[in-house]
N, C-alpha and C positions, 0 to 999 in steps of 0.2 A: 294715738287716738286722743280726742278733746277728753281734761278731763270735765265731767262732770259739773252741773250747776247747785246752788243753794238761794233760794229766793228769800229776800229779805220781809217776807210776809209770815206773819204767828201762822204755825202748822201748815207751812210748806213744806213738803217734801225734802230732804235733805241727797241731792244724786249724783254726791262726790264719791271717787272712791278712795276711802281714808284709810282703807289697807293696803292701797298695789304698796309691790315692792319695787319696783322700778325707779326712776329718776323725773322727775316734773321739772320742766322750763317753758316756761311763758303758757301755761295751760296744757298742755301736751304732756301727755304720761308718752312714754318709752321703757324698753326693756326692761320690764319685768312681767309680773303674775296677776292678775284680776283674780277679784272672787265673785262668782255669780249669786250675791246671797244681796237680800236687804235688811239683814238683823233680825225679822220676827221668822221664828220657829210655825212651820203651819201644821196643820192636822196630820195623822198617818195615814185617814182617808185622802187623801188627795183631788177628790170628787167633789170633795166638801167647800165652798163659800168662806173664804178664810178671812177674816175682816171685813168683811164685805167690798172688795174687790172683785166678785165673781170668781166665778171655775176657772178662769183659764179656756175655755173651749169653745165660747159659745161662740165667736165666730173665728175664720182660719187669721192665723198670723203670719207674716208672711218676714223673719230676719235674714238680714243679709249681712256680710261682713266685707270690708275693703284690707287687704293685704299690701302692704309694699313692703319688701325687700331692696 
């Protein structure tokens, strides 16, 4: 999978992933591990507005994942 972008703009989002453990050539992570985290710890309500990002819910999300072998 590509990795991830960082935009040269103050407080842009940073959407590398600077954990895998796997191997990167020419942008493409391969075999290893992802963490599905982005650093900030949220609420234990989970219902709750966490940064102001929204709930998560309010409308459906729809992810898909491509596989090769």
């Amino acid at each position: 999978m590509p990795q991830g972008e960082r935009s040269s703009e103050e407080d842009s989002p940073d959407l590398r992933d600077n954990s895998y453990d796997g191997s990167e050539e020419g942008g493409w992570l391969s075999g290893g591990l992802g963490q599905l985290i982005d650093g900030h710890l949220g609420q234990d309500n989970f219902n709750a507005d966490v940064f102001g990002h929204g709930k998560g819910k309010e409308a459906p999300v729809n992810i898909s994942s491509n596989y090769y072998l």
